[in-house]
C-alpha positions in Angstrom: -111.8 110.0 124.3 -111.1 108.7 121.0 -108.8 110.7 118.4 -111.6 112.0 116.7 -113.3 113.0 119.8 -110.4 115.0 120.9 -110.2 117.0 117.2 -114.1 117.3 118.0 -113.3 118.4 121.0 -110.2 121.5 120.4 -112.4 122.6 117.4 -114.8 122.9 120.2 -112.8 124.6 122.3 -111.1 127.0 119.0 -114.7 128.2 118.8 -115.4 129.1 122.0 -112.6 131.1 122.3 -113.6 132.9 119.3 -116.9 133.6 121.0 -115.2 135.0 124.2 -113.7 137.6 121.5 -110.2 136.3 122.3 -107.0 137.1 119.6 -106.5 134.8 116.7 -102.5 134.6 118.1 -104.4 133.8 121.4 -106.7 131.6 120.3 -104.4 129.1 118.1 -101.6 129.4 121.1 -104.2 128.3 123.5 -105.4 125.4 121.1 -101.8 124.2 120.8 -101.5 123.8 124.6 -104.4 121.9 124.5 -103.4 119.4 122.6 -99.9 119.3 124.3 -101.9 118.4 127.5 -103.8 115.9 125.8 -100.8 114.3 124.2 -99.3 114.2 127.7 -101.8 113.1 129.6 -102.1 109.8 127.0 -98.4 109.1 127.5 -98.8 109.5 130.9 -101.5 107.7 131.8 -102.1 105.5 129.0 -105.6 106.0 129.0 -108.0 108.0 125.8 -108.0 111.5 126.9 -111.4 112.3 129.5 -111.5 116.0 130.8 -113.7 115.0 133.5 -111.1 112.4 135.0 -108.2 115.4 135.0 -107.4 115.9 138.6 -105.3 119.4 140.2 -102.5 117.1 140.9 -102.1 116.3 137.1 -102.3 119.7 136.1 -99.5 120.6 138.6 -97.6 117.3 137.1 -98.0 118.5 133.7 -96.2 121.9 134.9 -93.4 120.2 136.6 -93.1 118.5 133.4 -93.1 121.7 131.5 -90.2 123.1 133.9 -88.0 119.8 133.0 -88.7 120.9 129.4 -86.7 124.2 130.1 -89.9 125.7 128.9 -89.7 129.6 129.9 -91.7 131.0 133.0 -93.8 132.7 130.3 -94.9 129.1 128.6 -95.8 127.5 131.0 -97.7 130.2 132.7 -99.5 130.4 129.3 -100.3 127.0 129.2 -101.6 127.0 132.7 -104.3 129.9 131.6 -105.0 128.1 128.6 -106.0 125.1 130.6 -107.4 127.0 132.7 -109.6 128.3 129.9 -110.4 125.0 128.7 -112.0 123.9 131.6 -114.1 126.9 131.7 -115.2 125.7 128.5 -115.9 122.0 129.8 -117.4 123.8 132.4 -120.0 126.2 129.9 -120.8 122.4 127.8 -121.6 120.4 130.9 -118.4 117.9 130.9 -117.4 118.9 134.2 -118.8 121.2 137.4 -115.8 122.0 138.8 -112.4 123.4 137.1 -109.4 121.8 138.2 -107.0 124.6 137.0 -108.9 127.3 138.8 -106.0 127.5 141.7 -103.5 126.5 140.3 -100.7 129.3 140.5 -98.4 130.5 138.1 -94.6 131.1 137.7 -93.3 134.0 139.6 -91.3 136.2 136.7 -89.9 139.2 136.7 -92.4 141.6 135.0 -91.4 142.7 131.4 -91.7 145.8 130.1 -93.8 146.6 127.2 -91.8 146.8 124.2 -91.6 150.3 122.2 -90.1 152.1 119.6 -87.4 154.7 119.9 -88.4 158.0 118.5 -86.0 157.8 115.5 -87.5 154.4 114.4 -90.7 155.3 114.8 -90.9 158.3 112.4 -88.8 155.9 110.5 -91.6 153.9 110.1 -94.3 156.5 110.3 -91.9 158.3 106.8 -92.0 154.8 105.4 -95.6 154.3 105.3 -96.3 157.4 104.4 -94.0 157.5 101.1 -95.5 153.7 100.3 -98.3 153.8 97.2 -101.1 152.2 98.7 -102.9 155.0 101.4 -104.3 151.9 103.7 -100.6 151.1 104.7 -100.1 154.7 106.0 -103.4 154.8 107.7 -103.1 151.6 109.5 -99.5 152.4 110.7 -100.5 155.9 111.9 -103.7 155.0 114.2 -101.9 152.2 115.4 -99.0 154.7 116.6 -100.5 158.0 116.9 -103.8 156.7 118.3 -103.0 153.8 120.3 -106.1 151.9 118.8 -105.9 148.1 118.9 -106.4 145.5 115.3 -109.1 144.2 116.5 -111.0 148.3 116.9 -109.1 149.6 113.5 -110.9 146.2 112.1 -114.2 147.0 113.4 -114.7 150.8 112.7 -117.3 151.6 110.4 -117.4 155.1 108.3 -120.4 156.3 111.0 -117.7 155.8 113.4 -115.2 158.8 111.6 -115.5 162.1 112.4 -113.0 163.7 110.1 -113.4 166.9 109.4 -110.6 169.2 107.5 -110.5 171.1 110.7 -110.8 168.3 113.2 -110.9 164.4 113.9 -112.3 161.6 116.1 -113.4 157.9 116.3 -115.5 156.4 118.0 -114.5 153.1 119.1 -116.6 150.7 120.5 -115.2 148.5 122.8 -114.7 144.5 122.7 -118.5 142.8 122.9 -120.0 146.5 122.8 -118.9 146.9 126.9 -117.0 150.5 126.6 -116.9 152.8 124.1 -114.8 156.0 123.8 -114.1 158.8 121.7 -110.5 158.9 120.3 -108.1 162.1 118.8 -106.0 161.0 116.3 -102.7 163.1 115.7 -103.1 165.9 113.3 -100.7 163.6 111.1 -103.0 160.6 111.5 -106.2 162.6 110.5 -104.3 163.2 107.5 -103.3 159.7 106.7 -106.9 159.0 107.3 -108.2 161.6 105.0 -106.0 160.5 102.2 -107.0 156.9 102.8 -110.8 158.0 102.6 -110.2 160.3 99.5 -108.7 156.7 97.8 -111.3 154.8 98.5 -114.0 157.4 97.9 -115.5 158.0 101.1 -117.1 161.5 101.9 -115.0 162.9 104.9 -118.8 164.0 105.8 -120.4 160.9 105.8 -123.2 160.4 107.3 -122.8 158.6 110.8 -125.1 156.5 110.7 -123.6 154.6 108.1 -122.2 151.0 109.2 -120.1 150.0 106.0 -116.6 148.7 107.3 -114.5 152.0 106.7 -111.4 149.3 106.1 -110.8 147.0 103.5 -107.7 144.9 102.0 -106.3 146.5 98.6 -107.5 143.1 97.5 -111.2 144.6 98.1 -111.6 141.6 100.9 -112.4 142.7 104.7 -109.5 143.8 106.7 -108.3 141.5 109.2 -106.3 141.4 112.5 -103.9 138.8 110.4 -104.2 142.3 107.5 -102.6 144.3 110.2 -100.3 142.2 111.4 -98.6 142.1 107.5 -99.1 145.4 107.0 -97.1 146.5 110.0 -94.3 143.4 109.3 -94.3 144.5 105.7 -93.8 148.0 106.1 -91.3 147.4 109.3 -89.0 145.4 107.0 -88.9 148.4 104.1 -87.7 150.5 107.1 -85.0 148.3 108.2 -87.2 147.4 111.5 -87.3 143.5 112.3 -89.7 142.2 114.5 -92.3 144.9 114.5 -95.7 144.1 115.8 -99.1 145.7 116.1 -98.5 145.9 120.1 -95.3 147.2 119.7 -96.7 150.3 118.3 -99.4 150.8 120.7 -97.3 150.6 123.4 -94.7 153.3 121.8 -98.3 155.2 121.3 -98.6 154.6 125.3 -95.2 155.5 126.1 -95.2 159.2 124.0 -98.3 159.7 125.6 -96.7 159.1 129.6 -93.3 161.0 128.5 -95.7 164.1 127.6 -96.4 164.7 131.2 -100.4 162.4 130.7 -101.1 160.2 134.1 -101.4 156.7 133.4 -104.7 156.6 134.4 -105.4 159.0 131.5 -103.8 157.0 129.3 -105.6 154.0 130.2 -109.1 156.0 129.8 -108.0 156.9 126.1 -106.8 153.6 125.0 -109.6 151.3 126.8 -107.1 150.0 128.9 -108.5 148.2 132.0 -105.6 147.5 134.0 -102.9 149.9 135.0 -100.3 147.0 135.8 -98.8 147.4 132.2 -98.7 151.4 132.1 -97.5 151.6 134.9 -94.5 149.1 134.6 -93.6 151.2 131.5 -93.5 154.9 133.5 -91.1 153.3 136.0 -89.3 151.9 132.6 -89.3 155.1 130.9 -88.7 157.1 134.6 -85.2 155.0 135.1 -84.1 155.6 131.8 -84.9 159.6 132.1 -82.7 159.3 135.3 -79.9 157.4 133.5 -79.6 159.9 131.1 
């Protein structure tokens, strides 16, 4: 496969992903390690790049060669999925029939613990917003932390979806390709965030719902984006003094309040369209070991 081809070829592959509804951070990760592979496998073998002539054997070459690397248990496990991946794709356009990176394991690590805000830095940030000028920054910030909603779901809510009266709120957030939806309570402080951001904009906090008008939008008057968010939260992190702060990061916190109030993780899960319990569950015997050390 020529050099062209093989641009053809992760473009390909970029857009796919995007049709399988994966994150943009996912997605441009997942094209990196692709073309890692590819410029591997042409130093290695000397030959143009063919996904059809990729054997398990190279696959399990390629993460030896990862390990000599020092590459981190994490990497190459993420390279391995994103291979894994791209052969599900070659699979889905006829290249192949069979994918060689369907059983091949991963790097047994210990299992990290979602990272979450302490109480004090998260009404740090929560104050911050709230006292910047522009409402969207205090509305995104607040449902990301006091309803546990992901980018991608603030991103997609329309103003049918909002149910905010000045008594009561609720979303209703449909879930990733339209498979699960659920209602959702925001705090009493996030219902006001969202009415102020509503009252800015000029929406009626009695809207009719079946109105499909993005209820989000950049102060720039452009569609709000995952990449939005993800300045937004950064920008607003580094007023407060918070380095590294991250969409996730505030769910999770979201996740953990919600466990250290006495909810089940399976609760949680149901309220934040969580599949898995793996991750919750990590984080109450996270949260549960820290309760005793105290």
């Amino acid at each position: 496969m020529s050099t062209e081809n093989t641009k053809e070829i992760v473009t390909s592959f970029h857009t796919w992903l995007e049709e399988q509804g994966k994150h943009s951070n996912t997605i441009r990760s997942y094209s990196n390690d692709l073309r890692q592979f590819i410029s591997w496998c042409r130093n290695s073998f000397g030959d143009d790049f063919t996904p059809a002539a990729i054997s398990r054997g190279d696959i399990q070459d390629f993460r030896a060669f990862l390990l000599t690397r020092n590459s981190s248990p994490a990497s190459v496990n993420r390279k391995v999925t994103a291979l894994r991946q791209f052969f599900e794709f070659c699979i889905a356009k006829h290249f192949i029939e069979k994918n060689p990176a369907a059983e091949i394991s991963g790097i047994n690590t210990k299992p990290k613990v979602p990272p979450v805000l302490s109480r004090k830095d998260a009404l740090l940030l929560v104050r911050t917003a709230e006292r910047h000028p522009g409402p969207l920054d205090a509305a995104i910030i607040l449902l990301l932390l006091h309803a546990g909603l992901r980018g991608g779901e603030i991103c997609a809510l329309t103003i049918g979806d909002v149910h905010v009266t000045p008594r009561e709120g609720r979303l209703f957030i449909k879930g990733q390709r339209g498979k699960t939806t659920r209602f959702v309570y925001p705090s009493t402080r996030a219902q006001n965030a969202l009415r102020r951001y509503m009252r800015w904009r000029g929406v009626s906090i009695l809207a009719k719902r079946q109105r499909k008008e993005p209820l989000f939008g950049t102060y720039e008057g452009t569609m709000l984006t995952q990449q939005a968010i993800d300045q937004i939260v950064k920008r607003i992190g580094k007023i407060a003094g918070l380095s590294d702060i991250t969409p996730t990061m505030l769910r999770n916190t979201y996740a953990a309040s919600r466990l250290q109030a006495g909810m089940s993780a399976e609760s949680v899960a149901r309220s934040m369209g969580i599949a898995s319990l793996k991750s919750l569950r990590r984080l109450k015997e996270d949260l549960d070991e820290d309760e005793d050390a105290g």
